[in-house]
C-alpha atoms as an extended CHARMM CRD file, in Angstrom:
* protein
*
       265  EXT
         1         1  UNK       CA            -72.1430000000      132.2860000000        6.1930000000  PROA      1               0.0000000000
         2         2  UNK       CA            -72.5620000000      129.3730000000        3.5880000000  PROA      2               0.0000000000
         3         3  UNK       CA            -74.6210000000      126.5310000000        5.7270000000  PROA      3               0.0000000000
         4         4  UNK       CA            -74.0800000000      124.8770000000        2.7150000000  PROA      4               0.0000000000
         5         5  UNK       CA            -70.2230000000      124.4880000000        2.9490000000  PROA      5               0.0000000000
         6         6  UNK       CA            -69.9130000000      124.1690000000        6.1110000000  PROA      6               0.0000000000
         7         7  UNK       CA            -72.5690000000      121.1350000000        6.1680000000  PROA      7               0.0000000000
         8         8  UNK       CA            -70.1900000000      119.5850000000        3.1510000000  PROA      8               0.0000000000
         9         9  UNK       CA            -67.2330000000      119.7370000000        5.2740000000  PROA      9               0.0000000000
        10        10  UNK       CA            -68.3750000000      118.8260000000        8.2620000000  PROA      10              0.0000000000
        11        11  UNK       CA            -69.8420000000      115.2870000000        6.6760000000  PROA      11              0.0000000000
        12        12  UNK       CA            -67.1400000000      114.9980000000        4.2910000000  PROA      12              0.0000000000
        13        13  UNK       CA            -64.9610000000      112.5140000000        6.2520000000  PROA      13              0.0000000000
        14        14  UNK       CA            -68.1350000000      110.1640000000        6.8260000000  PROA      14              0.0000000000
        15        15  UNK       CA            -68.7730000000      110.2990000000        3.3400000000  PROA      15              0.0000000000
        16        16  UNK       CA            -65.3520000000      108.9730000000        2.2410000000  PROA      16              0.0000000000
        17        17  UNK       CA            -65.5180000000      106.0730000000        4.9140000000  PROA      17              0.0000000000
        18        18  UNK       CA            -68.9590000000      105.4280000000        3.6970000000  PROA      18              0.0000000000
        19        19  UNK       CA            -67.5170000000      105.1440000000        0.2910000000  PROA      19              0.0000000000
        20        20  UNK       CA            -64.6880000000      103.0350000000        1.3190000000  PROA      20              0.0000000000
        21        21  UNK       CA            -67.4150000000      100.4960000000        2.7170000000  PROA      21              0.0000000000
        22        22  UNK       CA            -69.1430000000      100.3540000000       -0.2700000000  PROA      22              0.0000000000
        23        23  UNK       CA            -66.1040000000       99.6600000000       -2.4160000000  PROA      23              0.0000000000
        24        24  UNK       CA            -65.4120000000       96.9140000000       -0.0330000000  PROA      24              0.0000000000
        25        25  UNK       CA            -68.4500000000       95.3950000000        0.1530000000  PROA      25              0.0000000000
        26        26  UNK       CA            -68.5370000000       95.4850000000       -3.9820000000  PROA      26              0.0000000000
        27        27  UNK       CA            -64.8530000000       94.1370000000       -4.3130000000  PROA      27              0.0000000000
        28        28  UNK       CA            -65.0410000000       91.2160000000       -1.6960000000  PROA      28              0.0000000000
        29        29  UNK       CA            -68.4240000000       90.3260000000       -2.5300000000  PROA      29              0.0000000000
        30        30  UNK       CA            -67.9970000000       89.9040000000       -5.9150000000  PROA      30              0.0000000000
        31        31  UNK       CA            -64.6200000000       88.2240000000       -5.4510000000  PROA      31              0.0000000000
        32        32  UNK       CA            -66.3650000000       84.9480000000       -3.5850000000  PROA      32              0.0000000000
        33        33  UNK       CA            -68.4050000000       84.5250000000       -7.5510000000  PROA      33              0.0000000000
        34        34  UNK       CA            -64.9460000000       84.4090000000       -9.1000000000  PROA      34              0.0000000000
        35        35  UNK       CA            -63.9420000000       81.8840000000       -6.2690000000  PROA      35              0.0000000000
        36        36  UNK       CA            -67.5160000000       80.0070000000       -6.9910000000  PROA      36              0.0000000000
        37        37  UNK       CA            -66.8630000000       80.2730000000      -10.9620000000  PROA      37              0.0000000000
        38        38  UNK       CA            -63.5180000000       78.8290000000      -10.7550000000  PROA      38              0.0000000000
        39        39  UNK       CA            -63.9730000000       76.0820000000       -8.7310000000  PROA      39              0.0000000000
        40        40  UNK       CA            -65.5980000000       74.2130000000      -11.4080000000  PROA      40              0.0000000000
        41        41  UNK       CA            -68.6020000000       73.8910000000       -9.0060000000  PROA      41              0.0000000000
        42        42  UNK       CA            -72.2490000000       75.3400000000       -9.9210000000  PROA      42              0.0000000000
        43        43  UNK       CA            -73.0360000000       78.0040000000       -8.0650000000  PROA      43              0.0000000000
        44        44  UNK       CA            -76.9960000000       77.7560000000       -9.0060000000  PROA      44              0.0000000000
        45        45  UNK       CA            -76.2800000000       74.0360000000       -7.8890000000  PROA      45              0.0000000000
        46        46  UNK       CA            -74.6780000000       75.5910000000       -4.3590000000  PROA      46              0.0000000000
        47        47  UNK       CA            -77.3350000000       77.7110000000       -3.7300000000  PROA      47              0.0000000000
        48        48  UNK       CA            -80.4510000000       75.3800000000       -4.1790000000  PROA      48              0.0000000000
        49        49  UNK       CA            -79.3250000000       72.6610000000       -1.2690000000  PROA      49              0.0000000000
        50        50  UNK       CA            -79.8230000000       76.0740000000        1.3490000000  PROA      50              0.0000000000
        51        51  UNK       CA            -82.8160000000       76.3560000000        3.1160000000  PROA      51              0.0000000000
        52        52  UNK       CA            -85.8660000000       77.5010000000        1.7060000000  PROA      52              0.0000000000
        53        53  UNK       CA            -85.8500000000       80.2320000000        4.0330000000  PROA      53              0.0000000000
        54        54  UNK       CA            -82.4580000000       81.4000000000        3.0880000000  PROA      54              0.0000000000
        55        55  UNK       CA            -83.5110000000       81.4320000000       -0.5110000000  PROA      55              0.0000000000
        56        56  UNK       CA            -86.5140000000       83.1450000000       -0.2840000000  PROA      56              0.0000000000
        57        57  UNK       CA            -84.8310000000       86.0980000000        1.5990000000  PROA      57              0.0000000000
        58        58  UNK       CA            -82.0740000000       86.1890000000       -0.9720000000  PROA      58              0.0000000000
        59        59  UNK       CA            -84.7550000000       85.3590000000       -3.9230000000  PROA      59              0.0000000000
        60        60  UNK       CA            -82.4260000000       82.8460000000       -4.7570000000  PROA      60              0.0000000000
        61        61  UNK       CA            -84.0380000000       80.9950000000       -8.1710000000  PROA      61              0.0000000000
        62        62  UNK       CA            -85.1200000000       84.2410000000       -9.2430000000  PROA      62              0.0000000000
        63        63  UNK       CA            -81.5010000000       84.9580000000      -11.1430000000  PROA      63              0.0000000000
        64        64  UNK       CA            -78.9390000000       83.0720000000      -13.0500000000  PROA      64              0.0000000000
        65        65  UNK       CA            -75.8700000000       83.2080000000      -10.0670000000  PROA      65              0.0000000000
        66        66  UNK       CA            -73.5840000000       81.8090000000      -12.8190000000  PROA      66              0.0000000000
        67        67  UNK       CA            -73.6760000000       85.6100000000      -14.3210000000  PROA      67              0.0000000000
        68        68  UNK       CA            -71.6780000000       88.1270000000      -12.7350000000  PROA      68              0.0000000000
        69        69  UNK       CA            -75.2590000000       90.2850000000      -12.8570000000  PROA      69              0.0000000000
        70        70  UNK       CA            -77.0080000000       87.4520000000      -10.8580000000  PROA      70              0.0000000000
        71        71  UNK       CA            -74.5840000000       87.3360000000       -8.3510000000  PROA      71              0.0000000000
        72        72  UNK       CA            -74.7250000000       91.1020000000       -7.9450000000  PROA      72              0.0000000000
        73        73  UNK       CA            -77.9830000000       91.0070000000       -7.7270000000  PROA      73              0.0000000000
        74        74  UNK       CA            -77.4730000000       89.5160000000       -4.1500000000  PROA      74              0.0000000000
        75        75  UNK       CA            -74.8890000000       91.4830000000       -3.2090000000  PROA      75              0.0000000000
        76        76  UNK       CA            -77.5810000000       94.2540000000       -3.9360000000  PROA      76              0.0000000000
        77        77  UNK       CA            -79.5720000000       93.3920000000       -0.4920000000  PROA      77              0.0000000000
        78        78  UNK       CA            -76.9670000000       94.6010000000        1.2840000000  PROA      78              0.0000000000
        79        79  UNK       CA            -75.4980000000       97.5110000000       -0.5950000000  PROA      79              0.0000000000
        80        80  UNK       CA            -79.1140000000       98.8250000000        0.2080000000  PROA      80              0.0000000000
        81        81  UNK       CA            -78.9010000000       98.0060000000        3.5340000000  PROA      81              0.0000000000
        82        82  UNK       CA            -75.5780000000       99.7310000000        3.8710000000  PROA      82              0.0000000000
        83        83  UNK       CA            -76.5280000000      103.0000000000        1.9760000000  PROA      83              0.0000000000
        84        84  UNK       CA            -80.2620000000      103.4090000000        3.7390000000  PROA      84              0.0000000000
        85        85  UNK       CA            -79.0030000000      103.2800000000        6.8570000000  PROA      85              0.0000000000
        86        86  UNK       CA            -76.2390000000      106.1960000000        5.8700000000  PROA      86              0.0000000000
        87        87  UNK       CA            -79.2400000000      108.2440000000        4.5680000000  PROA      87              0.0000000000
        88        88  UNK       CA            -81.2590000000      108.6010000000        7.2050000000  PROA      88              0.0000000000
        89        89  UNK       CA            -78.5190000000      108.7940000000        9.7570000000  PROA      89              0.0000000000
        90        90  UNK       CA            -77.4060000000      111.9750000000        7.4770000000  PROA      90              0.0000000000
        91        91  UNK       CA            -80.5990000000      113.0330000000        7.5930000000  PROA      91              0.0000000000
        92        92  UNK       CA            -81.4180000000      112.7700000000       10.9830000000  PROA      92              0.0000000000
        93        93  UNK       CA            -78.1190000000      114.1520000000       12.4350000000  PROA      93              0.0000000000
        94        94  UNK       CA            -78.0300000000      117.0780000000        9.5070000000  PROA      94              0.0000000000
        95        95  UNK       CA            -81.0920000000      118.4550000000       10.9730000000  PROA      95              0.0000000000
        96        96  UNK       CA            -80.5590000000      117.5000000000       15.2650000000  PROA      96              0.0000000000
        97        97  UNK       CA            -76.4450000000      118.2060000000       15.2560000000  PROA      97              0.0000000000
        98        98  UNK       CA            -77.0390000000      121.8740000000       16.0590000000  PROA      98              0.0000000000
        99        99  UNK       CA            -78.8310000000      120.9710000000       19.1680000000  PROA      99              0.0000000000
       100       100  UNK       CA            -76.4890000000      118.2440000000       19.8960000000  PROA      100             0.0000000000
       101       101  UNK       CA            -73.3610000000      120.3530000000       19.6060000000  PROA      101             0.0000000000
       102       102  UNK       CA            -75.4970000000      123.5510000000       21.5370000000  PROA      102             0.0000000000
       103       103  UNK       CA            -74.8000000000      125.8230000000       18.3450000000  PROA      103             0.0000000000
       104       104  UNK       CA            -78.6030000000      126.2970000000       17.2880000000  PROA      104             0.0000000000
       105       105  UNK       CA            -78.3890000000      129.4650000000       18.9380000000  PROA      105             0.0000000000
       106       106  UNK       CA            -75.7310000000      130.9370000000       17.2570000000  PROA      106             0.0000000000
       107       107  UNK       CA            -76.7630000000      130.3950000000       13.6730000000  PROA      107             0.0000000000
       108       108  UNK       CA            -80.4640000000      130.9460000000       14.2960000000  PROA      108             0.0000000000
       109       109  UNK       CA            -79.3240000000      135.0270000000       14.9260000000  PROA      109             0.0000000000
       110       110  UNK       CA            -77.3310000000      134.8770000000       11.3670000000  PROA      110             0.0000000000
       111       111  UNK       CA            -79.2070000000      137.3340000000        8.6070000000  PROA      111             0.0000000000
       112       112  UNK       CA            -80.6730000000      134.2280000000        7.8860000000  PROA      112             0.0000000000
       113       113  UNK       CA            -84.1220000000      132.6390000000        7.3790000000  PROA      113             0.0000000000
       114       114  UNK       CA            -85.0630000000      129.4010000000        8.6120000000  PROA      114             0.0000000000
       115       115  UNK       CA            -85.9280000000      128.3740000000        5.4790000000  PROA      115             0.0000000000
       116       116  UNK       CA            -82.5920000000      129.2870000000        3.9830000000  PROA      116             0.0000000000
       117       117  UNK       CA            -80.8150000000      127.2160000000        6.4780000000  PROA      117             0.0000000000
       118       118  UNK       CA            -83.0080000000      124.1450000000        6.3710000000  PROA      118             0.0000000000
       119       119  UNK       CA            -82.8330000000      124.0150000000        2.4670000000  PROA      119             0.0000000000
       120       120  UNK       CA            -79.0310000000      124.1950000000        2.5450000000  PROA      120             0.0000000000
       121       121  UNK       CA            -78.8770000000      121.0180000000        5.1920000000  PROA      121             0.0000000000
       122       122  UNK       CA            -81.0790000000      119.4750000000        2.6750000000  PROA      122             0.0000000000
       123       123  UNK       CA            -79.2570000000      120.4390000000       -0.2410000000  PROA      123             0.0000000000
       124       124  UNK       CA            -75.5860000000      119.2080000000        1.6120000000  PROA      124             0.0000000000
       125       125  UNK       CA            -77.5420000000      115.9680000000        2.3380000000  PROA      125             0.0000000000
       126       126  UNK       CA            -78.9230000000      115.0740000000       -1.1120000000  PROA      126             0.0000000000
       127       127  UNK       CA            -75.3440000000      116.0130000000       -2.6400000000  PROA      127             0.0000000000
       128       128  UNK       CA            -73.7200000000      113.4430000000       -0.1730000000  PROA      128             0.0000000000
       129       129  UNK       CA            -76.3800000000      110.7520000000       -1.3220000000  PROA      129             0.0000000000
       130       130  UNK       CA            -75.8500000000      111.4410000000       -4.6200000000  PROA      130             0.0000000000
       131       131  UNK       CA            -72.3480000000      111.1120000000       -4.7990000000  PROA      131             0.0000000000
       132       132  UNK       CA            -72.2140000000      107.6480000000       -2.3940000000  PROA      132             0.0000000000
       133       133  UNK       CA            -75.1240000000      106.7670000000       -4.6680000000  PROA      133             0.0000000000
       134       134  UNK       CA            -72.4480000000      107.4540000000       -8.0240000000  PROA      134             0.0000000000
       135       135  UNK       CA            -69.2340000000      105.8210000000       -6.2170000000  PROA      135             0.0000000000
       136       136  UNK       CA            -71.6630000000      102.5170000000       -5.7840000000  PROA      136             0.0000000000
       137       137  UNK       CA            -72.8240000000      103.0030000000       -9.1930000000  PROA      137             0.0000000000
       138       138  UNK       CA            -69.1400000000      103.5900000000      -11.0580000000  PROA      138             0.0000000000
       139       139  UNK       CA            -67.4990000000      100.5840000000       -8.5450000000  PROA      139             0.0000000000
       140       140  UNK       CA            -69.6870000000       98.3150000000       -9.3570000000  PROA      140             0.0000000000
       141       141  UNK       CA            -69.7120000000       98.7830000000      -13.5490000000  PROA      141             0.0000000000
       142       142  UNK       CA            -65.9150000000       98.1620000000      -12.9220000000  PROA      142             0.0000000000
       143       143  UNK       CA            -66.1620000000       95.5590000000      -10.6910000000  PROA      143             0.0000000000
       144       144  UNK       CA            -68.9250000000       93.1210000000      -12.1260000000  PROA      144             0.0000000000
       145       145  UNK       CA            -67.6150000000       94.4350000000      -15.6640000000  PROA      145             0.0000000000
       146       146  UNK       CA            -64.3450000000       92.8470000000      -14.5620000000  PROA      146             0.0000000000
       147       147  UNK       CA            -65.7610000000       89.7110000000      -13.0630000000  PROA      147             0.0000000000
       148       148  UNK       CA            -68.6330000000       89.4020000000      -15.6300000000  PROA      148             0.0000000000
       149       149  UNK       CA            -65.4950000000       88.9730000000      -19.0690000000  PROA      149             0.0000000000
       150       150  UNK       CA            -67.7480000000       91.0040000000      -21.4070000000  PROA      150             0.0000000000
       151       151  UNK       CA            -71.5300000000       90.5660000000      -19.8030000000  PROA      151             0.0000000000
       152       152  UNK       CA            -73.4920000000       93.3850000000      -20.3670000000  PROA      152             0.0000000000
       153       153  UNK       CA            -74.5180000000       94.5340000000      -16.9830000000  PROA      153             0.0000000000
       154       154  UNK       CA            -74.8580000000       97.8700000000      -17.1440000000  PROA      154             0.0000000000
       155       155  UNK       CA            -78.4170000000       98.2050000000      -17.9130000000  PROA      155             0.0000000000
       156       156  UNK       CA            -79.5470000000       95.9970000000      -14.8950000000  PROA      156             0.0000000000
       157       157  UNK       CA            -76.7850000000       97.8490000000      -12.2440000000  PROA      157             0.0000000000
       158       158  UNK       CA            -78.1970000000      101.0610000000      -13.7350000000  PROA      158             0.0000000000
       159       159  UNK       CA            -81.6690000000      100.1100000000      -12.6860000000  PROA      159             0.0000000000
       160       160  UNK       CA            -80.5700000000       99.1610000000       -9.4010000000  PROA      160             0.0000000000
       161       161  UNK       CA            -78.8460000000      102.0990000000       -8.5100000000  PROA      161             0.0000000000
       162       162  UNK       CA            -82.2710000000      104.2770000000       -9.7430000000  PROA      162             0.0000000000
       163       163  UNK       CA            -83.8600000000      101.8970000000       -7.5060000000  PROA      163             0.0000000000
       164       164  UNK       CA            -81.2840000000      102.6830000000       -4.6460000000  PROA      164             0.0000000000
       165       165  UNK       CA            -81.3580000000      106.2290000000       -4.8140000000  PROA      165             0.0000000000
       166       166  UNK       CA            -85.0320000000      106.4210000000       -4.4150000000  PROA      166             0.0000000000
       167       167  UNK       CA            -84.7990000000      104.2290000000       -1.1090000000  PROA      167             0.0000000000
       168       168  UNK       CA            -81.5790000000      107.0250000000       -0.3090000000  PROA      168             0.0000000000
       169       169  UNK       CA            -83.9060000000      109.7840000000       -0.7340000000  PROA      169             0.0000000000
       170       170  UNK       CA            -87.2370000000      108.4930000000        1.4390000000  PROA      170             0.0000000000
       171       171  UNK       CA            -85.1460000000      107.2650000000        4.0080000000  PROA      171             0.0000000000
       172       172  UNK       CA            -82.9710000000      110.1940000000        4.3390000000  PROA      172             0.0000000000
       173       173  UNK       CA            -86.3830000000      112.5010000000        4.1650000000  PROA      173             0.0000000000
       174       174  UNK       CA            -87.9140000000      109.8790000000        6.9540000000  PROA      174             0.0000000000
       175       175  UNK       CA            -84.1990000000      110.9560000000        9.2100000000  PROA      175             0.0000000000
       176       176  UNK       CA            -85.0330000000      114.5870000000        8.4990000000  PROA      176             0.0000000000
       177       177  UNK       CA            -88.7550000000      114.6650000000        9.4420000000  PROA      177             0.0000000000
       178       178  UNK       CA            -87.8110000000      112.6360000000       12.6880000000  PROA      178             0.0000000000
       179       179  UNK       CA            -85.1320000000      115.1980000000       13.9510000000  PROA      179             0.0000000000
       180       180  UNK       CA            -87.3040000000      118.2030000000       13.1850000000  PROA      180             0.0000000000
       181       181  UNK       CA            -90.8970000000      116.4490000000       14.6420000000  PROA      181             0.0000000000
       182       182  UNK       CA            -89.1020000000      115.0730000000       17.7840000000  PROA      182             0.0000000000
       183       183  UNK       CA            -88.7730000000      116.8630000000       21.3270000000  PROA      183             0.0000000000
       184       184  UNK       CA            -85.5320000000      115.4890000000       21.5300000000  PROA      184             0.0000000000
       185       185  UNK       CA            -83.5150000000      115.5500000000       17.9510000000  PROA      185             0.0000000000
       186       186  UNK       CA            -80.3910000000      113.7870000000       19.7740000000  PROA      186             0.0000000000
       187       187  UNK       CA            -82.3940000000      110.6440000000       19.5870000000  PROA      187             0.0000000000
       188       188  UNK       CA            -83.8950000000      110.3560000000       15.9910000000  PROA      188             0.0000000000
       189       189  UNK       CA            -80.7110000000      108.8570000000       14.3450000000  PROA      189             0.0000000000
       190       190  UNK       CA            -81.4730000000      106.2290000000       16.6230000000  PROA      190             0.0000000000
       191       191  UNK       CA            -85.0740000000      106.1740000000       15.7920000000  PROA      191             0.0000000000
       192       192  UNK       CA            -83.9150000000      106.4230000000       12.0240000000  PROA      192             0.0000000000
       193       193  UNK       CA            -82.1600000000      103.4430000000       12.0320000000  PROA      193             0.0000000000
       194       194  UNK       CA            -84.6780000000      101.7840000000       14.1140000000  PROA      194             0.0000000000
       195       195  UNK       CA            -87.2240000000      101.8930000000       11.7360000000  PROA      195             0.0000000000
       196       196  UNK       CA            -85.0580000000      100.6880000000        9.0080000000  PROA      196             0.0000000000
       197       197  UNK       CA            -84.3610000000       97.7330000000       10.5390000000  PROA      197             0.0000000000
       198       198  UNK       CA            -88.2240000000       97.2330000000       11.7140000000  PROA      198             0.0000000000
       199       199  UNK       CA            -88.6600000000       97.4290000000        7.8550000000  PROA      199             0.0000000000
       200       200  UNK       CA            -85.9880000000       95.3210000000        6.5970000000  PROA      200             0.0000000000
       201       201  UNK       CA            -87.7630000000       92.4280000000        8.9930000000  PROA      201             0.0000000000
       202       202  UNK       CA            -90.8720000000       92.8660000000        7.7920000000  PROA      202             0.0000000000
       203       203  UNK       CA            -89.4200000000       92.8310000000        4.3520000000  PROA      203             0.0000000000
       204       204  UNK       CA            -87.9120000000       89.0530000000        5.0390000000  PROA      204             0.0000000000
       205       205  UNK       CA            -90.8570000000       87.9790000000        7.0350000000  PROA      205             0.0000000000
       206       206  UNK       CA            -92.9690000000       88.5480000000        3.6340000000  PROA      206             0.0000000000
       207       207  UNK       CA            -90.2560000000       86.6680000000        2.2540000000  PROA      207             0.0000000000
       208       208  UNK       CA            -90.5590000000       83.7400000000        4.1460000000  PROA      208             0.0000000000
       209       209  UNK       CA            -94.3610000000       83.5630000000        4.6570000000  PROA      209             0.0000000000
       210       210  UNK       CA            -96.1540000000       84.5180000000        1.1470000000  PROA      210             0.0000000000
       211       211  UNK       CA            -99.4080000000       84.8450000000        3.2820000000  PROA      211             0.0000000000
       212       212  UNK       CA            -98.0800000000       88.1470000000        4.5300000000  PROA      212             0.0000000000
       213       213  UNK       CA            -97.6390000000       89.5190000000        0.6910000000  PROA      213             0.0000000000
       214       214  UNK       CA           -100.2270000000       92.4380000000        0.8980000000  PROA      214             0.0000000000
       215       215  UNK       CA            -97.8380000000       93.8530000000        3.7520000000  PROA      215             0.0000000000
       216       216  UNK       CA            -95.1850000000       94.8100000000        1.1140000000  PROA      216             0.0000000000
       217       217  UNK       CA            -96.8850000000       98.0120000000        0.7140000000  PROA      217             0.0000000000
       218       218  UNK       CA            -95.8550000000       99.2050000000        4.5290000000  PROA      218             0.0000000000
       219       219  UNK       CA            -92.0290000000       98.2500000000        3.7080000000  PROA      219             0.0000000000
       220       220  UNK       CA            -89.6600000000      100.1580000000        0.9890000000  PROA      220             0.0000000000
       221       221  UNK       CA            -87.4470000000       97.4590000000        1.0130000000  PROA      221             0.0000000000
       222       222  UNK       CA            -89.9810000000       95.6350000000       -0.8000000000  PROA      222             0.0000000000
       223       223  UNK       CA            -90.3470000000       98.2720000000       -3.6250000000  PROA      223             0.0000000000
       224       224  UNK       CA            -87.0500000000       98.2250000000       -5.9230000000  PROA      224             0.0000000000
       225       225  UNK       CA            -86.4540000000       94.1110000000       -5.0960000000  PROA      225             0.0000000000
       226       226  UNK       CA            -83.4130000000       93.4810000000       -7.2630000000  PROA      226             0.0000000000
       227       227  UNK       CA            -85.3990000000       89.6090000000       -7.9810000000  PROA      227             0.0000000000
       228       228  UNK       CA            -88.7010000000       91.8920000000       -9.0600000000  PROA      228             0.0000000000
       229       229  UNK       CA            -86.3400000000       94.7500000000      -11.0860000000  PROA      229             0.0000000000
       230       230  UNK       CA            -84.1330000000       92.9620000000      -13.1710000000  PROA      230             0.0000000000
       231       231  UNK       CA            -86.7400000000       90.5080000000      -14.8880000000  PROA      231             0.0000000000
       232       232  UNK       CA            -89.3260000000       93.4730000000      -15.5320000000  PROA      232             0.0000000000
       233       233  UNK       CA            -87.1310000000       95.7560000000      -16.6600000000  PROA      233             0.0000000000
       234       234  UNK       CA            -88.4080000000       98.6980000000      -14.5830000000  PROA      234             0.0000000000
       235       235  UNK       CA            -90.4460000000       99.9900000000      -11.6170000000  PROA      235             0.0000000000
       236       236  UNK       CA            -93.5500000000       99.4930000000      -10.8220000000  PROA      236             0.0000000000
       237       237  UNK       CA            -96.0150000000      102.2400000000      -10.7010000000  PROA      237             0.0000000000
       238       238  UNK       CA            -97.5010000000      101.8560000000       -7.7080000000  PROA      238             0.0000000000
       239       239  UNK       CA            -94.2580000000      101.6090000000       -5.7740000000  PROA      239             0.0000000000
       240       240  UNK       CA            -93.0880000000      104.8300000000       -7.2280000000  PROA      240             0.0000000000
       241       241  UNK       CA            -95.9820000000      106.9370000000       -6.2320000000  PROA      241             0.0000000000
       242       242  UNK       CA            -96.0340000000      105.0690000000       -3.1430000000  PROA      242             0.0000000000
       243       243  UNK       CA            -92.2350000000      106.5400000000       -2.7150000000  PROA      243             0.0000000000
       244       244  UNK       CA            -92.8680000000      110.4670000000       -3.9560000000  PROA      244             0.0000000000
       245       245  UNK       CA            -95.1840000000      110.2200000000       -1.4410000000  PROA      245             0.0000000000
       246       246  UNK       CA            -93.4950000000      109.3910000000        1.3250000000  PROA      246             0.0000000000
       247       247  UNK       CA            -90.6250000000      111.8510000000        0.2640000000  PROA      247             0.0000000000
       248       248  UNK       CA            -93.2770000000      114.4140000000       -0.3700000000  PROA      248             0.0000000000
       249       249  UNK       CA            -94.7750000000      114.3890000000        3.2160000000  PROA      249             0.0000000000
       250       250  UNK       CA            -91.1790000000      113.7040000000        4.9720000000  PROA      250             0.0000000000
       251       251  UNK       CA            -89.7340000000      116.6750000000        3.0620000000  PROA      251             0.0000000000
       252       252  UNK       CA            -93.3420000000      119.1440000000        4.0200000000  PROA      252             0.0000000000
       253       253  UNK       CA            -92.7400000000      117.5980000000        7.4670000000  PROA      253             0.0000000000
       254       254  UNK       CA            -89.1570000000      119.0330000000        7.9580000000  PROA      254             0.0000000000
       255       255  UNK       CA            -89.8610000000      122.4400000000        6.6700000000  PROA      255             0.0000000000
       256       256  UNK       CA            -93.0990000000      123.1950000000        8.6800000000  PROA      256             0.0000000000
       257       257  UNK       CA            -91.4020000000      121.9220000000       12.3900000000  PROA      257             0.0000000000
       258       258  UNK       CA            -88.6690000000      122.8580000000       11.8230000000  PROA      258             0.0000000000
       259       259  UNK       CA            -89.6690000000      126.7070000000       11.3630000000  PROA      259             0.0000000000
       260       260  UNK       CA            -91.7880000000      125.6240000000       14.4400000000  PROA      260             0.0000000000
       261       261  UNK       CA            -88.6920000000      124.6390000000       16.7500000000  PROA      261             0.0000000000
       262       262  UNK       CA            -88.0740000000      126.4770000000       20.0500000000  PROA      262             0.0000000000
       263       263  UNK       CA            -84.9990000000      128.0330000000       20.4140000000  PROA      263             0.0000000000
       264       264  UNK       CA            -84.0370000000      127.7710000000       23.3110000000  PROA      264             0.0000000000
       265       265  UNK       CA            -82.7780000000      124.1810000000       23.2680000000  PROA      265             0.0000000000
């Protein structure tokens, strides 16, 4: 039995209408900067007379939004939104689905260890992350290539995307810990989520009240910023140790409850 395959299959339908999302969301969004840079209007102009809320959450003033790559650069907010919550609802329900669908039974007496079967949900998961993480990656080279009429932008969506998948990866760890920690696995894609959103507040509340800066470090939304990565040109170090980390201890987490979960559930 190849827990592998089976994993691929059964996910493979979300993964396409994930996909389909993201296209949308790259198409449409980038089609209201063509509107914006054909109107003869500025769209740096547009975006200054919002509130100073709105354009601290958006880091509006921290790009040129008359470039294609500025205007991505927004859109890239909630392209990580969309693709965080994915990965730890894969994560989460890769690891509690068995108990949900009252199968854990029958493939915990396969010739097969625990450790076998956990490492080939894991493996399924990271492959679907990795190829919603390529989709956004190729859509949006065509798509702000198109829009941008010869601006280089692949170095900065590159970046982005790096950034992305690293914010895939915790979160989807985070999902997998949850489901094999918790009493009841059914809930923890709920839980998953929930703390995604918890962090995406705390993320715009730093946003709108500088005071609360030294909080950043208890939010990964805060730590591949598309207004921090484009000027600097790369991560910071900090940020990236801060994220092994957590993948580190999310991914030890998994292994060692999971070989710990009762059976009869």
């Amino acid at each position: 039995m190849n827990v592998f395959i089976i994993e691929m299959k059964a996910h493979r339908k979300s993964l396409i209408i994930w996909c389909i999302f993201v296209l949308l969301m790259v198409g449409t969004g980038m089609s209201k900067y063509e509107v914006f840079s054909t109107s003869g209007q500025s769209i740096n102009d547009v975006m200054s007379k919002l509130p100073k809320v709105v354009q601290a959450i958006f880091g509006i003033g921290s790009f040129d939004l008359s470039k294609a790559s500025g205007f991505y650069a927004l859109l890239f907010l909630y392209l990580v939104l969309m693709t965080t919550i994915h990965a730890a609802m894969l994560g989460a329900n890769i690891i509690s689905k068995e108990e949900r669908d009252k199968t854990t039974e029958f493939l915990m007496v396969k010739p097969i260890s625990r450790d076998k079967i956990i490492t080939a949900k894991l493996s399924a998961a990271f492959v679907n992350i990795i190829i919603l993480n390529i989709v956004t990656l190729i859509s949006s080279f065509v798509i702000v290539g198109y829009f941008g009429k010869g601006e280089s932008v692949t170095g900065d969506i590159t970046l982005l995307m790096a950034g992305m998948l690293i914010l895939q990866l915790m979160f989807m760890f985070i999902g997998t810990a949850l489901a094999a920690v918790s009493k009841h696995p059914k809930t923890s894609p709920s839980v998953a989520t929930g703390i995604i959103l918890v962090a995406y507040l705390l993320s715009t509340a730093i946003d709108i009240n500088l005071k609360l800066g030294n909080l950043r470090y208890l939010t990964p939304f805060k730590y591949f910023e598309a207004k921090n990565l484009i000027p600097s040109g790369g991560f910071e170090p900090v940020f990236v140790i801060l994220s092994v980390s957590i993948i580190a201890v999310s991914l030890s987490a998994t292994y060692v409850f999971y070989r710990k979960r009762d059976l009869n559930v």
